[in-house]
N, C-alpha and C positions, 0 to 999 in steps of 0.2 A: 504494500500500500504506500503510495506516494505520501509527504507528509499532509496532513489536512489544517485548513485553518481552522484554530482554537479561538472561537471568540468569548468574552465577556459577557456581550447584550447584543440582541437583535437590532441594537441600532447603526450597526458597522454594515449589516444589508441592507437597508432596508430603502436605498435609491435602487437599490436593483431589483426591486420586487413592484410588482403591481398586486398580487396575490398570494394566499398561503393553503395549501391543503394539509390541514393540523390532522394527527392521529388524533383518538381522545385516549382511549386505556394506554396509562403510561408516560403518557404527553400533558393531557391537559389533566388527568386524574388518576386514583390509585383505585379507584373502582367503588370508595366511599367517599371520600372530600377530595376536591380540587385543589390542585398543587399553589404551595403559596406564590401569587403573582398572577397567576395567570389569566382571572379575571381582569382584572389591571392590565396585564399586554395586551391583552384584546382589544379593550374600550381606546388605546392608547392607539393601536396600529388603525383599531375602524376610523378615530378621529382622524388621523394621518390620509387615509383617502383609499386606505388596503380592504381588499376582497379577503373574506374567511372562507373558508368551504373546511366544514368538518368533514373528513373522508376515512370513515371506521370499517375496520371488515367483523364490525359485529352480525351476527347472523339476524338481529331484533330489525323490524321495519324503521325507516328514518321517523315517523312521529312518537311511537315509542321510546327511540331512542333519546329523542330531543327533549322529552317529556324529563327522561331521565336527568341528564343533563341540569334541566330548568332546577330537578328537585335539591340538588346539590351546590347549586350556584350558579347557572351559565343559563341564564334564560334566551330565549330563540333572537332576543335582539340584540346580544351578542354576537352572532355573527352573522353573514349573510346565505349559510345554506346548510343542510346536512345531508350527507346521503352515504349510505351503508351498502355493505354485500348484500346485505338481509334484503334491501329495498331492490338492487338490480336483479337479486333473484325472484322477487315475486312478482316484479317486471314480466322476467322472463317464461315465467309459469303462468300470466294471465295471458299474454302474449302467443305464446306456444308458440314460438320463434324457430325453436330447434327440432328439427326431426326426431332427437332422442326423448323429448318432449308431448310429443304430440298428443303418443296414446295412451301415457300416463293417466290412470284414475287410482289407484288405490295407494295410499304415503304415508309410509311409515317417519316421524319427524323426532328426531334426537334435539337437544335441546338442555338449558338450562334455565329454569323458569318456567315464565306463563309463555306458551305460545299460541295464546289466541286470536293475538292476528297474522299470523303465518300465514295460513289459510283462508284467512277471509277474503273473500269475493274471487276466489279461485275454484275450475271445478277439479275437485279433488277430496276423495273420502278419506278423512284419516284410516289407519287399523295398525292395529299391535303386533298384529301377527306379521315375523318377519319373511314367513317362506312366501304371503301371498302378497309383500308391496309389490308394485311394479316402479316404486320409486323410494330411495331414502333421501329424507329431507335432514342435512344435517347441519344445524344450526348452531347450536354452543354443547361444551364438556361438560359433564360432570366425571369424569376420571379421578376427581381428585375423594371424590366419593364412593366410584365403583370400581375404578381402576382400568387400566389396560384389555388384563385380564377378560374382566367385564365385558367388557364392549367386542373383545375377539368371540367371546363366547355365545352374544347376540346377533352378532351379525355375521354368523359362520354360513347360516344357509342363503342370505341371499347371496352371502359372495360365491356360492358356489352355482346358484342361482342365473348369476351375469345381471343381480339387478344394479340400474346406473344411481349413483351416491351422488346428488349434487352440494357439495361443498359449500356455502354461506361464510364460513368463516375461517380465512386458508391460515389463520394465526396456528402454530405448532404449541405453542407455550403462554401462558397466562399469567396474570400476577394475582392471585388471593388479596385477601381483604387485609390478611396477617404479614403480608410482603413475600410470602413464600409465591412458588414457582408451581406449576400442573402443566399435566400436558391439555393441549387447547382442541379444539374442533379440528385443525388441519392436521392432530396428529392422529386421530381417529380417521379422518379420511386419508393417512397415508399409509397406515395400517392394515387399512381394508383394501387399498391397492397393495399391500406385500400380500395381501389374503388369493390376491388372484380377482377380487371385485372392482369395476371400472367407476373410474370418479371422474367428476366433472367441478372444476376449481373457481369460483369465482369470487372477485375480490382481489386485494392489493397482493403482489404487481404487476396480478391479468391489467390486460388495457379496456374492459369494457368498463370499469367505474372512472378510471380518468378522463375517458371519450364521455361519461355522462358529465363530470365534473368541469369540462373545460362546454359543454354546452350551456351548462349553469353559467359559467363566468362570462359568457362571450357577452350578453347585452348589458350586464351590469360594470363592461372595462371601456372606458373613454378612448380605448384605443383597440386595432385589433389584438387577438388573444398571441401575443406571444410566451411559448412555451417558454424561453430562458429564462423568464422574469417571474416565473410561476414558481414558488419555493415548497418543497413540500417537507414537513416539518413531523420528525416521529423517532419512535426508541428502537425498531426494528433495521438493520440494515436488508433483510433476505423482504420483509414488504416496502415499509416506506420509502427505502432510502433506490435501491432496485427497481422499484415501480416507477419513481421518477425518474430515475433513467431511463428507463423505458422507454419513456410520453417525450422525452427531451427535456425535463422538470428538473429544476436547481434543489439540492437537498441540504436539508439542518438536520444533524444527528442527534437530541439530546439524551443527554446519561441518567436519564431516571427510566421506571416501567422493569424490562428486561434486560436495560442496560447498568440499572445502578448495581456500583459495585466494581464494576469492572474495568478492569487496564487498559490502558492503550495497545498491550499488546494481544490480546481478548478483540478490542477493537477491529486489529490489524487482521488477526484469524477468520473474523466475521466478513470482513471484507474480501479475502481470499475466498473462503468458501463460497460464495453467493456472484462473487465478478466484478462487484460493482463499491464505490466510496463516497461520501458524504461530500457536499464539497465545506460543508463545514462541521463545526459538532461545539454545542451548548452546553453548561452544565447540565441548567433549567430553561424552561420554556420565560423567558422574561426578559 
């Protein structure tokens, strides 16, 4: 890994930015309170004239989510959008966009939480039973509850089955409420691909949520949408930091979420693995 600039404060980019596509888990929050500041950077960058787009590969739909959000401190007029893997999935399931899609009706939906609007105003029967989904809906972990294990031992027939696992939330690793670590939704759906079962990934650093995100920004940027200027800001190098390279999108590493804790040379490993480097890195979001 080339060296990376270490900044201070957001305010050393922030002529180079027209917009920011912030993570929330880990970025803007620890999954109970909001990191100190970050309220504050926000209202500070919106005054400044900066586009927000919250870009989460939580599996929850984007009102849900924002709802979430509001109840912890970041009410919707903090920033100017949200949108989740959860939400281009159910896009894509109202839609019926994709061939492997089509003849879908009966979905089996993994999850953590309420998932009652997953399904709404989709046609699609939930059922439990996993030999007859003809689709798994997989939305968030519980691993840290049932484990590995668990979850190989539930979903052995449909993988043998060939039924398709659409993935909501390609995160491998989570941060609990206690700061500890779980394996996340993308490692159950990487699992059930070592199982021989096919999965479908959607979310950060597929390109179909930053093709939604950059259609969000295009009428609210005073000028056309240029991707260099677009920063996208998270604790993941293998989503956030990756996906905006992808799209052509300028990246901020900060070190909380998955990342506190850890070294530069941690850092440097993450960057190996995945291909791709930050072109900066924050302590905190502020």
């Amino acid at each position: 890994m080339e060296r990376v600039t270490e900044l201070e404060s957001l305010g050393a980019i922030l002529e180079q930015a027209d917009a920011f596509l912030l993570d929330q888990f880990g970025t803007l929050h620890d999954g109970i309170a909001l990191y100190a500041g970050v309220a504050e950077t926000m209202a500070r960058l919106r005054t400044g004239g900066k586009r927000l787009i919250i870009l989460s590969n939580s599996g929850k739909r984007a009102q849900p989510s924002a709802a979430r959000l509001a109840a912890i401190g970041l009410p919707p007029a903090s920033y100017d959008g949200f949108l989740s893997s959860g939400e281009i999935v159910w896009r894509l399931l109202h839609e019926r966009r994709l061939p492997a899609l089509v003849d879908a009706r009966r979905c089996l939906v993994l999850a953590r939480g309420d998932v009652g609007e997953a399904l709404a105003g989709l046609n699609l029967d939930p059922t439990e039973d996993v030999a007859a989904a003809d689709l798994i809906l997989l939305l968030g972990s519980e691993a840290d509850r049932i484990g590995l294990d668990g979850y190989r031992d539930r979903l052995a027939a449909a993988a043998e089955r060939g039924t398709l696992c659409l993935c909501a939330n390609p995160d491998r690793v989570m941060v609990l409420g206690d700061g500890g670590l779980a394996p996340a939704a993308g490692r159950i759906a990487e699992l059930y691909a070592e199982m021989g079962g096919p999965v479908m990934w959607i979310g950060k650093p597929g390109r179909a949520i930053y093709d939604a995100a950059f259609d969000m920004l295009r009428p609210m940027l005073s000028r056309p949408l240029d991707p260099g200027r677009v920063w996208a800001v998270g604790d993941s190098i293998e989503h956030d930091v990756a996906g905006a390279a992808g799209r052509g999108c300028r990246s901020l590493l900060v070190m909380t979420g998955i990342m506190a804790g850890r070294d530069r040379a941690a850092v440097a490993a993450e960057c190996l693995r995945w291909s791709a480097a930050p072109d900066a890195i924050l302590p905190t979001f502020r």
